[in-house]
Every structure is written in structure tokens, then in C-alpha cells.
C-alpha positions as CSV (number, residue, x, y, z in Angstrom):
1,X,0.0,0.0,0.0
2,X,1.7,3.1,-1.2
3,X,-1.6,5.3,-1.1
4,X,-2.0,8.0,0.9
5,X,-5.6,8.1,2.9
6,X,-8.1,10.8,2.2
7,X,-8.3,13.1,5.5
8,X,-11.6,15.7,5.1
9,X,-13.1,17.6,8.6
10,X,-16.8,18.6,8.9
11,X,-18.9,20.3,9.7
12,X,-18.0,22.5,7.5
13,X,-19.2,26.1,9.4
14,X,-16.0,28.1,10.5
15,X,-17.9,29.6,13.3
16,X,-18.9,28.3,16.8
17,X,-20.7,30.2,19.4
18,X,-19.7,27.3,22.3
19,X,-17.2,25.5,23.8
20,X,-15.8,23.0,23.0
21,X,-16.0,22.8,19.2
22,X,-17.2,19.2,18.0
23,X,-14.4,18.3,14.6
24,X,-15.6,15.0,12.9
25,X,-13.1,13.7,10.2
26,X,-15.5,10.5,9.3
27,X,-15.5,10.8,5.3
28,X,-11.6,10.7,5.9
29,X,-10.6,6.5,4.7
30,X,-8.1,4.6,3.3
31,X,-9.3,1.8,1.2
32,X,-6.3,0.1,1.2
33,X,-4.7,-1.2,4.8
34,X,-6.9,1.2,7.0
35,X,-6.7,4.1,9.1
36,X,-4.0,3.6,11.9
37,X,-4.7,6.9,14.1
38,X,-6.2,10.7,13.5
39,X,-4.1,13.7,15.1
40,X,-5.5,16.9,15.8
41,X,-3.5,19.9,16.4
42,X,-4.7,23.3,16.8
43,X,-2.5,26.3,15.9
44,X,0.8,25.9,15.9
45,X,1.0,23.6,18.4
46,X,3.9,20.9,18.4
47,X,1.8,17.9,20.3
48,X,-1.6,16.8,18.9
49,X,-5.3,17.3,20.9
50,X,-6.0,14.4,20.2
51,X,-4.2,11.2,18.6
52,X,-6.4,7.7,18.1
53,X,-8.9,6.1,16.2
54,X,-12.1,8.0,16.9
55,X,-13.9,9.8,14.5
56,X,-14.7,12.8,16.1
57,X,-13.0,15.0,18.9
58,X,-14.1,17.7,21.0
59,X,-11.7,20.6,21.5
60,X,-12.0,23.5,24.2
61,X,-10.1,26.7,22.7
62,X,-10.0,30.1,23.4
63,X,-12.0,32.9,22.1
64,X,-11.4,34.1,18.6
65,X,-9.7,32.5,15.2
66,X,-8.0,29.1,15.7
67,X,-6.3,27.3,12.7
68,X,-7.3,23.3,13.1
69,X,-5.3,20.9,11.4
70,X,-6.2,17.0,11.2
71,X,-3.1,14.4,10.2
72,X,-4.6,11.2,9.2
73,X,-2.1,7.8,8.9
74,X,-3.0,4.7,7.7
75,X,-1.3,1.3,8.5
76,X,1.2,1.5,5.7
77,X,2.7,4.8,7.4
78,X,1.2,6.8,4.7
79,X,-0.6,9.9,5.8
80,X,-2.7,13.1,4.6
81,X,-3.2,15.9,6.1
82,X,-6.0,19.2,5.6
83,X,-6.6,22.4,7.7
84,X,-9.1,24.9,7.9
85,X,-9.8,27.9,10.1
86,X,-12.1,28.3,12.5
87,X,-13.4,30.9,14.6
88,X,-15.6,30.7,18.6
89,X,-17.7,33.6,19.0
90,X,-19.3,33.4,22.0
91,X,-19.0,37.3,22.9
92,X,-22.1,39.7,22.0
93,X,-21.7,42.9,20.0
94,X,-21.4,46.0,22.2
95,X,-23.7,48.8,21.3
96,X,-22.5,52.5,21.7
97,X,-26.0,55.3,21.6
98,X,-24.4,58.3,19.7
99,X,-27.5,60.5,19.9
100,X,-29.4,62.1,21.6
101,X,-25.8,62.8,23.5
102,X,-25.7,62.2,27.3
103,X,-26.8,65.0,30.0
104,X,-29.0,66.9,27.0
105,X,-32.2,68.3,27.5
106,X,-35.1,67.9,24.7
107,X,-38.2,69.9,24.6
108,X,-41.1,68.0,23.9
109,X,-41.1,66.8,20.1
110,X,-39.9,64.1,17.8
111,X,-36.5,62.8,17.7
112,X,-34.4,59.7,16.3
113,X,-32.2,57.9,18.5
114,X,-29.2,56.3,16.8
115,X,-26.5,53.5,17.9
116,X,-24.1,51.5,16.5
117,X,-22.5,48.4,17.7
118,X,-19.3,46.3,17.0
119,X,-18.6,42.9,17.2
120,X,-15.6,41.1,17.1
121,X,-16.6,38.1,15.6
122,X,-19.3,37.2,12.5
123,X,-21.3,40.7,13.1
124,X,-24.0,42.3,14.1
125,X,-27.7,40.5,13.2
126,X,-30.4,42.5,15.1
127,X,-30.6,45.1,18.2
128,X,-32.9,45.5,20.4
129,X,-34.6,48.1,22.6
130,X,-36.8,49.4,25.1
131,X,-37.6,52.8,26.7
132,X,-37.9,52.9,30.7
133,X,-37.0,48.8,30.5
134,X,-41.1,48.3,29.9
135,X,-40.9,45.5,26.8
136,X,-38.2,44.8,24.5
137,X,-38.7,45.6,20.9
138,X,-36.5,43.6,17.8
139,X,-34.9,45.4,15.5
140,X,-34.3,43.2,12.2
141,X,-32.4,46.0,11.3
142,X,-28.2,46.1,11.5
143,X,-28.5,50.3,11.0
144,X,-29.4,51.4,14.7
145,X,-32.1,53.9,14.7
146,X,-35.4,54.4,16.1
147,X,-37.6,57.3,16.3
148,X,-39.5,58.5,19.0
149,X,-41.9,61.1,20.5
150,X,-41.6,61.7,24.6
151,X,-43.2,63.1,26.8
152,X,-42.1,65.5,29.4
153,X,-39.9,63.7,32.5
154,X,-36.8,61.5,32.5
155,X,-36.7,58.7,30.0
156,X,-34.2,55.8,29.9
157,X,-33.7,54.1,26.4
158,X,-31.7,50.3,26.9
159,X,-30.2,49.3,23.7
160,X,-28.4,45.4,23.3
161,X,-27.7,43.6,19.9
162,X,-27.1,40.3,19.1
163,X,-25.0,38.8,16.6
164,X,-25.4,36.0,13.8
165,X,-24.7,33.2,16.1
166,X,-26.9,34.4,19.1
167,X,-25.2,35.9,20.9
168,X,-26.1,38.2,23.0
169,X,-24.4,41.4,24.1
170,X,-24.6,43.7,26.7
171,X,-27.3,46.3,27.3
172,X,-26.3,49.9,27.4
173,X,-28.6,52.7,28.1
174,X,-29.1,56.8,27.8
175,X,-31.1,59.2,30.1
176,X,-33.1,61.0,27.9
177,X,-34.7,64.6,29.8
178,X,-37.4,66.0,28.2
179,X,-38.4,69.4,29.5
180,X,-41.1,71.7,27.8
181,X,-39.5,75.1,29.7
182,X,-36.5,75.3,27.7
């Protein structure tokens, strides 16, 4: 048997949103002498995650990209080998209101709030909000702004996002004054 095995990873998302991340290298075969042992490094790392005969391995990384390599070697000492790069997410956006601005006073009328948010890993999906925490609205939208018409008194608008795998970030919030005198 001078034929190298097949080696082939799924599922084939690059992004995880928990820990650990499931790799499953089960279409990798060798029709020839068989599979001898599956190694599993991740990153640059000199010593495998995992070395043996399973199919599938769990691995516990840390937030952000990781490159995953899987070594395959069958019984004739041949071997094959394929990476790919994945990424664990499991951090919301963080949503910044940039108007109204903090500590102003409105008189009575319309206005449009606006936020943005970042995320550092796949993006930003949907935000939500709520004035005075009363009910949570969704926002579909990824371009933060919402209109409005208070009231006079002291107003809080909450605003959180979440991103395309779920996750949820924190809520921030802005004291919005409304005062007819000024």
C-alpha cells in the first residue's frame, strides 16, 4: 500500500458560538490497509489534541480564530493531512448610543435615536430596545435607529444587539430629559 488516505473535517461552518467545538473527520478513509490513528493539532501547536482512532474529537479553545489541522495515517505509514480555520464567537456585540448625547435636555417633540455596535466576531444581526425597561422591541435591522416622540420627565432608552450566532451582548442605556420650559 503506497496510497496516501483521504483526510476531510466537517462540519463544514467556520464559526462556533460554544465551547468546546465538535471536529468530525468521518468521510476521511483509506481503502487500502486502513486508518491507523487521526491527530488533531490546533494552531501551531507541536503535540496533537487528540491522537487515536475516533472519528470525532471535542476541542476547548479560546476565544477568537484558531487554525485546526487534522493528520490522518494509515497502516502502511502513509498519511494526509488538511486544515481549515475556525473561529468561537461566544461574545455579543457591544452597542454605543451616539444621539441624543448624554446629560442633554429635549423639549417636547420628535427625535431619532441612533447607535451603532461592534462585534468582534461574525457581526452584528439584530438590536434590540426598550424605553424605561417596559418590553423589548427587535430590531431586524443592523443600522441602529429608532424614532420616538416623549413626553415630558426622565426617560431611559436600553439598547443590546445580538449577533449571527446568538449571541447576546450587553445592554447599554441613555437618560433621555425632556423638558417643555427650555
Amino acid at each position: 500500500d503506497n496510497i496516501a488516505p483521504t483526510a476531510a473535517m466537517s462540519p463544514l461552518s467556520s464559526y462556533y458560538a460554544t465551547n468546546p467545538i465538535t471536529i468530525a473527520y468521518a468521510d476521511s478513509h483509506d481503502d487500502q490497509s486502513g486508518i491507523r490513528y487521526y491527530a488533531v493539532f490546533v494552531d501551531s501547536e507541536g503535540s496533537p489534541r487528540y491522537n487515536g482512532t475516533s472519528t470525532s474529537c471535542d476541542l476547548t479553545v479560546s476565544e477568537g480564530s484558531h487554525s485546526i489541522r487534522l493528520l490522518v495515517m494509515d497502516k502502511a505509514q502513509n498519511f494526509a493531512q488538511t486544515s481549515r480555520t475556525t473561529y468561537l464567537d461566544t461574545t455579543g456585540p457591544t452597542v454605543t448610543i451616539t444621539s441624543p448625547s448624554a446629560d442633554n435636555q429635549w423639549r417636547p417633540q420628535s427625535f431619532t435615536a441612533y447607535w451603532t455596535a461592534t462585534d468582534i466576531g461574525i457581526g452584528v444581526a439584530s438590536f434590540e430596545q426598550s424605553l424605561d425597561d417596559f418590553s423589548w422591541y427587535l430590531d431586524d435591522e443592523t443600522i441602529g435607529q429608532q424614532p420616538y416622540y416623549l413626553g415630558e420627565g426622565t426617560w431611559t432608552l436600553y439598547v443590546r444587539a445580538t449577533d449571527s450566532l446568538g449571541n447576546l451582548g450587553p445592554t447599554t442605556s441613555r437618560i433621555i430629559k425632556i423638558d417643555g420650559s427650555i
